[in-house]
C-alpha positions as CSV (number, residue, x, y, z in Angstrom):
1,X,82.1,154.6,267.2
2,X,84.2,152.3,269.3
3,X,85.8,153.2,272.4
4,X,87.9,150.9,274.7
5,X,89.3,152.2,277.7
6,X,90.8,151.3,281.4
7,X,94.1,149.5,282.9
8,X,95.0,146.8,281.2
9,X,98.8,145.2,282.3
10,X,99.7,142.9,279.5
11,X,102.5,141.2,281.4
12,X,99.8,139.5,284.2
13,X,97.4,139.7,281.8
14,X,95.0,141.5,284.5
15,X,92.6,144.7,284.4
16,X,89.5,146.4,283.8
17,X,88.3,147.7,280.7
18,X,85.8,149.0,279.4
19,X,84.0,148.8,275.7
20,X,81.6,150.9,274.0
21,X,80.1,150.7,270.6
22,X,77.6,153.9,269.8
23,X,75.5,154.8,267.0
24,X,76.4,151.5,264.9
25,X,74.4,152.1,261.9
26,X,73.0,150.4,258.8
27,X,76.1,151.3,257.2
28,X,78.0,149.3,259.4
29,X,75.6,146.5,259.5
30,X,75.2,146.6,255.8
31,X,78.6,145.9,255.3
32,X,78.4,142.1,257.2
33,X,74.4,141.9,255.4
34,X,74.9,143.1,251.8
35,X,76.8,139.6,250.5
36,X,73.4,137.8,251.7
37,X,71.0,140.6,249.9
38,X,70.2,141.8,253.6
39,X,69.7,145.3,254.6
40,X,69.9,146.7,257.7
41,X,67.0,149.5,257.2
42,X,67.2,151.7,260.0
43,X,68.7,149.5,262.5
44,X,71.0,151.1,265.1
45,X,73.3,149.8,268.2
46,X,74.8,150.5,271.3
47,X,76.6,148.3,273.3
48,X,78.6,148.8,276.6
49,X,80.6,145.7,278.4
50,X,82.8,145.7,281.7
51,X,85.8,143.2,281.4
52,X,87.5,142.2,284.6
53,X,90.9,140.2,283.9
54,X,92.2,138.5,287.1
55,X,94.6,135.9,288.2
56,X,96.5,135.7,284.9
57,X,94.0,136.2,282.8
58,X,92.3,132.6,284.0
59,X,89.4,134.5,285.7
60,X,87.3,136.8,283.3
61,X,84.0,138.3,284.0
62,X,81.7,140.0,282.1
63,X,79.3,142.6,282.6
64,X,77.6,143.9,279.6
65,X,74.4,145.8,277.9
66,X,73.3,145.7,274.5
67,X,70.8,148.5,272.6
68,X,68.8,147.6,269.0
69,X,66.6,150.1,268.1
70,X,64.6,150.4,265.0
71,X,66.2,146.8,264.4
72,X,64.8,145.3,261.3
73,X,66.0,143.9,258.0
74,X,64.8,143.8,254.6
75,X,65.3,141.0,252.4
76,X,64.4,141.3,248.5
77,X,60.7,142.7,248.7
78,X,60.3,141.1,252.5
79,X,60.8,143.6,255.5
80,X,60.6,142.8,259.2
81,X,58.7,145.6,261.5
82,X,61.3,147.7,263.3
83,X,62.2,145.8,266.7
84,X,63.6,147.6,270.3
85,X,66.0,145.1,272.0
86,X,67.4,145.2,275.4
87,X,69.9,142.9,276.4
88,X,71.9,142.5,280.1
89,X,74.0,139.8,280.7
90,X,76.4,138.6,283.4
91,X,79.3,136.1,282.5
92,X,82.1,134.7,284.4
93,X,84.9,132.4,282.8
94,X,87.1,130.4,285.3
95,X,89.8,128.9,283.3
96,X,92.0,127.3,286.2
97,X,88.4,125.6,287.1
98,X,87.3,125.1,283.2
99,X,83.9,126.5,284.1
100,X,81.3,129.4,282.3
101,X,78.6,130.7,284.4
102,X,76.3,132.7,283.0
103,X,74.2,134.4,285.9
104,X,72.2,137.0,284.3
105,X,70.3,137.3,281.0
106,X,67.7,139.3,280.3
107,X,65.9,140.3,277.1
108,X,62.7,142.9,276.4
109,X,61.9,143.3,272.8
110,X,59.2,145.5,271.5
111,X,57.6,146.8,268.1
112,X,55.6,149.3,267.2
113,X,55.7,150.2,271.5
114,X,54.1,146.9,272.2
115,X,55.9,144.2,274.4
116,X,56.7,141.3,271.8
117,X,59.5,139.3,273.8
118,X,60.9,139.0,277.1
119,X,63.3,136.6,278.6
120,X,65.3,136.0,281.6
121,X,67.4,133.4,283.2
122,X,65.9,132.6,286.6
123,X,68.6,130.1,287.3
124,X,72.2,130.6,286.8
125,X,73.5,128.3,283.9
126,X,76.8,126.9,285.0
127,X,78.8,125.1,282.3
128,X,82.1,122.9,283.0
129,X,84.5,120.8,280.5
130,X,87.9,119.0,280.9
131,X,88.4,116.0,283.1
132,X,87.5,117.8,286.3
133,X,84.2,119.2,285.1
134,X,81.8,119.3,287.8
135,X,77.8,117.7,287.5
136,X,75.3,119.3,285.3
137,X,73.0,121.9,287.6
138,X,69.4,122.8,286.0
139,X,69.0,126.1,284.5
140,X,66.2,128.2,284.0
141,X,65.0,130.7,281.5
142,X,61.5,132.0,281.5
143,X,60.7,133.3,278.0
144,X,57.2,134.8,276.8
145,X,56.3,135.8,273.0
146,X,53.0,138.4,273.0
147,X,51.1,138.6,269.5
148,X,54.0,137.6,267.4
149,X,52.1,138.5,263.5
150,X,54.4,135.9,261.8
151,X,53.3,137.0,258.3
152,X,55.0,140.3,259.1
153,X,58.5,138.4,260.0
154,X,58.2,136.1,256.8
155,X,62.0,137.7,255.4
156,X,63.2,135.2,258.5
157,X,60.4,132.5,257.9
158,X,60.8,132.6,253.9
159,X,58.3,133.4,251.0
160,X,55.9,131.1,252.4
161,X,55.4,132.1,255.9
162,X,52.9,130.4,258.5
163,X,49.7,132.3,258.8
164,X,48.8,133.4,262.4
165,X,49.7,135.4,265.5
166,X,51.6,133.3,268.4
167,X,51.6,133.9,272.2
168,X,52.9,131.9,274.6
């Protein structure tokens, strides 16, 4: 299911809306998998983003939250373990200023109930382009990978996957 809602006013390009996607399914994800032999198993999303449209349309910002559960794929005889994935992020576009900033991301992933991944920008990454783009600032992401089994992800890592368990 899809659902969009809010003001929107498409002669200044300005508003507020809102987007949902619930209960996309292997169904759904099959379609976009099946023409590389990749099934979707019992994968399942949710999604909800905040759009804010101001000044013309030239400032846009972003609030959103993505939901994988049971996330896993099956290639041929090679299946990944079912993955939970949480996702927040915070994005603002200035297009008078030709600059992205991209002040929040965050990422938890677990299988089988055990923490797996987790990620987060500690710095704000701020990106400019055109011929008043400003300096380059340092970002920061802080990223940890707990008992990653890479045998048991070998439909990403191909028929011969590396032995081991990583953690870092």
């Amino acid at each position: 299911q899809v659902l969009l809602s809010g003001p929107f006013n498409p002669v200044t390009t300005e508003g507020r809306l809102r987007l949902e996607l619930s209960s996309i399914d292997r169904n759904t994800l099959n379609l976009f998998g099946a023409a590389w032999g990749i099934d979707f198993a019992a994968s399942k999303l949710d999604a909800m983003a905040l759009l804010d449209l101001a000044k013309m349309g030239n400032s846009i910002n972003l609030t959103g939250r993505f939901q994988g559960r049971e996330l896993g794929v099956r290639v041929g005889d090679r299946v990944t373990p079912p993955l939970d994935l949480d996702l927040d992020y915070i994005v603002a576009i200035n297009l008078e200023e030709k600059n992205f900033k991209l002040s929040r991301l965050a990422v938890n992933g677990t299988s089988g109930g055990q923490p797996l991944l987790t990620a987060s920008l500690t710095e704000a990454m701020l990106i400019s382009w055109g011929s008043s783009a400003q300096a380059f600032y340092d970002s920061h992401m802080e990223m940890t990978v707990t008992n990653l089994d890479l045998a048991r992800w070998s439909a990403f890592l191909g028929p011969q996957p590396p032995l081991g368990r990583v953690s870092a």
